[in-house]
C-alpha positions as CSV (number, residue, x, y, z in Angstrom):
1,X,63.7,-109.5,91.0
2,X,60.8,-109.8,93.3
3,X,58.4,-109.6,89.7
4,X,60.1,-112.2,88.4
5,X,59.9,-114.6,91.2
6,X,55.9,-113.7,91.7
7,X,55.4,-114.3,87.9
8,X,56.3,-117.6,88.3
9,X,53.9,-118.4,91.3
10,X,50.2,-119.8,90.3
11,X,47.8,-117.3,89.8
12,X,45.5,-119.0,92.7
13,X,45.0,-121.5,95.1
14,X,47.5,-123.3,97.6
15,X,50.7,-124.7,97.0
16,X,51.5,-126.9,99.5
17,X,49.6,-130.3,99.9
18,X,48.0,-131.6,103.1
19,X,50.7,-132.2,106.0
20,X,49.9,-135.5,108.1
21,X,49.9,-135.6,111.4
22,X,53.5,-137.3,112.9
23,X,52.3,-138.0,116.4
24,X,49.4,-140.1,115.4
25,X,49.2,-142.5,117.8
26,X,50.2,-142.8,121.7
27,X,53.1,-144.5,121.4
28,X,54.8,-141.5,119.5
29,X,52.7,-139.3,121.4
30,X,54.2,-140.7,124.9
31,X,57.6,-141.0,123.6
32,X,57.7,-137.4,122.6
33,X,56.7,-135.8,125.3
34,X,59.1,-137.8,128.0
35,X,61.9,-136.8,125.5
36,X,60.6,-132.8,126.0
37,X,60.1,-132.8,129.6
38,X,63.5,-134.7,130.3
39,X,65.1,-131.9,128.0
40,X,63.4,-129.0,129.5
41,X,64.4,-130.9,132.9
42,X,68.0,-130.8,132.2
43,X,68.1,-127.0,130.9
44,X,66.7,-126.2,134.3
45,X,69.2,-128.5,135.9
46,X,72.2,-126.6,134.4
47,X,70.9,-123.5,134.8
48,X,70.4,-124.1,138.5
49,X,73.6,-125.3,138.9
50,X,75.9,-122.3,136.8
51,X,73.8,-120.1,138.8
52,X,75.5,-121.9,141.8
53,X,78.7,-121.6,140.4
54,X,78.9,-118.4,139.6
55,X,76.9,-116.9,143.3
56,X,80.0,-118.8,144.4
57,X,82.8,-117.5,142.7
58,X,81.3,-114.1,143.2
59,X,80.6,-114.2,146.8
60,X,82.1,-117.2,148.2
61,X,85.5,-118.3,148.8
62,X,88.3,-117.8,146.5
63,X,89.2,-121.7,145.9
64,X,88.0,-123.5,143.2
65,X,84.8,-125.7,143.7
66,X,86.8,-129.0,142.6
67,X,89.9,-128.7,144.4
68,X,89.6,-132.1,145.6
69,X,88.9,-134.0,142.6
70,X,91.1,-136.5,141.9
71,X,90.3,-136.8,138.0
């Protein structure tokens, strides 16, 4: 199968073309890397705050965290 598949391949050279760049200008540049930092922001935000949760179901008191929420 795998003779098959690398007959059918060019004997030599490349066989992708050129890539272009994507973030060519600041704009998309900017926008891109507020989006990234805002993400990676909110993984650590939810991390922090299931570590929280879970230090205080293991060692805290036995009621639940919302008990008071009236939702």
């Amino acid at each position: 199968m795998a003779r098959d598949y690398a007959g059918r391949l060019p004997a030599q050279g490349d066989t992708m073309g050129m890539l272009s760049a994507v973030l060519d200008n600041t704009f998309r540049l900017t926008t891109h890397l507020i989006t990234i930092s805002l993400n990676y922001a909110g993984c650590l935000g939810v991390g922090i705050a299931a570590h929280v949760y879970i230090a205080n179901r293991a060692f805290g008191s036995n009621k639940p965290m919302l008990a008071n929420f009236d939702g």
